[in-house]
N, C-alpha and C positions, 0 to 999 in steps of 0.2 A: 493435476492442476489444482491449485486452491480456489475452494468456492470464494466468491466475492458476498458482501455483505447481499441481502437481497431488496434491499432498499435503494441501493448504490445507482443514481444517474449517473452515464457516463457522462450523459452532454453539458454536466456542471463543472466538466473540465474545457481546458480549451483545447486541449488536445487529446486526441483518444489515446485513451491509458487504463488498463484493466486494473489498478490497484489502484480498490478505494479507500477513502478516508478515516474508513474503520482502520483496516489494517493497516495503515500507516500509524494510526493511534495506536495501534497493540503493539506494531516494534517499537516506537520509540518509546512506551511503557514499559515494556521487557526489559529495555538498556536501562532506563533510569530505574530499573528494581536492582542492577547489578553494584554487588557492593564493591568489585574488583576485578578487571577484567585488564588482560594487557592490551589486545587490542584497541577497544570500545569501553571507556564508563561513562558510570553516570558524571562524575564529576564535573566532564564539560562537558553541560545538557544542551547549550547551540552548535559542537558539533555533533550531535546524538543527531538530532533534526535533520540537519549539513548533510550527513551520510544516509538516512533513511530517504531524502527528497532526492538524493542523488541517485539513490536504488530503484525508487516511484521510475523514475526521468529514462532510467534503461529501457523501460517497458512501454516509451512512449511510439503511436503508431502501431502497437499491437491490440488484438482484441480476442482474447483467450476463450469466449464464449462462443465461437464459431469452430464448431468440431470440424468442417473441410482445411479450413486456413490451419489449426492444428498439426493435422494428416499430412501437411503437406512439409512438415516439418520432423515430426517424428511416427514412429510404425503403429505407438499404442499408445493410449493415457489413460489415469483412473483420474476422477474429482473426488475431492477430497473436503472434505468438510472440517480444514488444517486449525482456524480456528474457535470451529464452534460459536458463531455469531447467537445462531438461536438458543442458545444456553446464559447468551450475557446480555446486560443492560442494553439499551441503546442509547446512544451518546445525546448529549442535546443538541438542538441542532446548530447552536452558534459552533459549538465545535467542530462539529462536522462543516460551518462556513470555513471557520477557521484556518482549520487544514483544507480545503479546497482554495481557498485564498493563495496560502499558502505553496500549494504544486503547483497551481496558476500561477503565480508571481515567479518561480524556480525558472531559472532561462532552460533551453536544450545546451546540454554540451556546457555545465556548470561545473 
């Protein structure tokens, strides 16, 4: 499982959803570094967002931080520290409003 940033409230969502606003800033910074991709570029950077807030929205209702609820899903897990939050800046906080704005506003089933 990917560790979540460790600053990350969940309850600044309105629904419970284990991907926080960091890591929603790091894929859609990832895509927008890509110079050429058939899938996914950067070129069109509101659907970069579209498809990341679509991906957030999958995991909504789950809470990856409960090793029972886990278990009850799969036999093993390791956490993972996927990407390295305490080696990077931290975001300011508008940003971090930002995109919490932003998953907030994403309907379910978008």
């Amino acid at each position: 499982m990917p560790e979540q940033h460790p600053d990350f409230d969940m309850s600044s969502y309105t629904t419970l959803n284990p991907i926080c606003p960091q890591m929603i800033f790091e894929c859609i910074k990832r895509i927008f570094g890509r110079k050429d991709h058939t899938c996914l570029s950067s070129e069109n950077k509101p659907k970069v967002v579209e498809v990341i807030l679509k991906f957030a929205k999958l995991y909504d209702g789950v809470d990856l931080s409960r090793d029972e609820e886990l278990r009850s899903h799969f036999d093993d897990f390791v956490r993972l520290d996927f990407l390295g939050f305490g080696e990077r800046c931290n975001l300011l906080p508008e940003t971090i409003k930002a995109l919490t704005y932003g998953y907030n506003q994403t309907p379910p089933n978008f």
